[in-house]
N, C-alpha and C positions, 0 to 999 in steps of 0.2 A: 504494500500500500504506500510506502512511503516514497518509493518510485514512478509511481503514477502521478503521470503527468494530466490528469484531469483533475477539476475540482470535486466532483461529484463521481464516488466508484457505481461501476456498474456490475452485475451480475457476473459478467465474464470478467473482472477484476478480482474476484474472488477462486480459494481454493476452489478444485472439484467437491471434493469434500463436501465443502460448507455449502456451496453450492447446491449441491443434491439434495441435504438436509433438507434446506429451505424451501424447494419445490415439494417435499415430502409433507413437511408441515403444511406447507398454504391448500395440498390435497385435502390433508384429514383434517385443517380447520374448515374446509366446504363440505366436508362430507358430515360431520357433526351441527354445522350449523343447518344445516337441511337445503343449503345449496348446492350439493352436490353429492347426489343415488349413487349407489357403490358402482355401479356399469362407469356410467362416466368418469367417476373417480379413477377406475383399473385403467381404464382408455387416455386418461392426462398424463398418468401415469407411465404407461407403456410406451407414451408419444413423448414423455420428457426422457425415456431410457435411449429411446430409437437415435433421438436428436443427439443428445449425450454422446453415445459411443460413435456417432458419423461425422460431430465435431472433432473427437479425440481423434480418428483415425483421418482426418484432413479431407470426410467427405468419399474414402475409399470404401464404396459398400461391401468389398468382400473383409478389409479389418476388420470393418465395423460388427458383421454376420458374425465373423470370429467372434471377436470379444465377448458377444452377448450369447455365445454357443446356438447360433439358428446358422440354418442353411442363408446363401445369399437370397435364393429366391423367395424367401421368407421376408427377409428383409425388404428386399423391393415389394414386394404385397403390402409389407405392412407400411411401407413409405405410402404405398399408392391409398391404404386405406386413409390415411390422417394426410393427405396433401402436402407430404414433405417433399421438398424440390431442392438440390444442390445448389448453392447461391452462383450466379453468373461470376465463370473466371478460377471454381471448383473442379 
C-alpha cells in the first residue's frame, strides 16, 4: 500500500487473500440479509472464483481450468454462462 501511487486503493490493490475474503463476506452479508437466495449466492460466487483464477493466470483459460481443477471446456461454458469476456489486448 505504501507504494501505491493512487490516493484511493482499489480492490486489485489488495492481497488475493484479503481480496477473496471480502467478496466472501459481501456474499453471505446478501444472503443473510435476504438479498440474496442461496442459487444466486453459489453463482457470485463461482463467477468471482472463474474471474479470480483467469486474472491470476493473465487470462490463459487452460491455467486458469488448471488451477480451479475443471477441464478447459468447462471453463469456457462456465465463462459463457456468466458473460465473462477477456478484456481487449488479453
Amino acid at each position: 500500500m505504501a507504494l501505491s501511487e493512487c490516493e484511493v486503493l482499489g480492490r486489485e490493490d489488495l492481497p488475493p487473500a484479503i481480496a477473496h475474503a471480502e467478496q466472501v463476506e459481501g456474499i453471505q452479508a446478501g444472503v443473510r440479509s435476504g438479498r440474496l437466495g442461496f442459487d444466486a449466492a453459489v453463482a457470485r460466487f463461482e463467477e468471482d472464483l472463474l474471474r479470480d483464477a483467469l486474472e491470476r493466470s493473465a487470462w490463459n483459460q487452460t491455467r486458469a481450468a488448471a488451477q480451479l481443477g475443471i477441464t478447459r471446456r468447462q471453463l469456457k461454458l462456465k465463462m459463457d454462462r456468466y458473460g465473462i469476456e477477456a478484456p481487449a489486448g488479453s
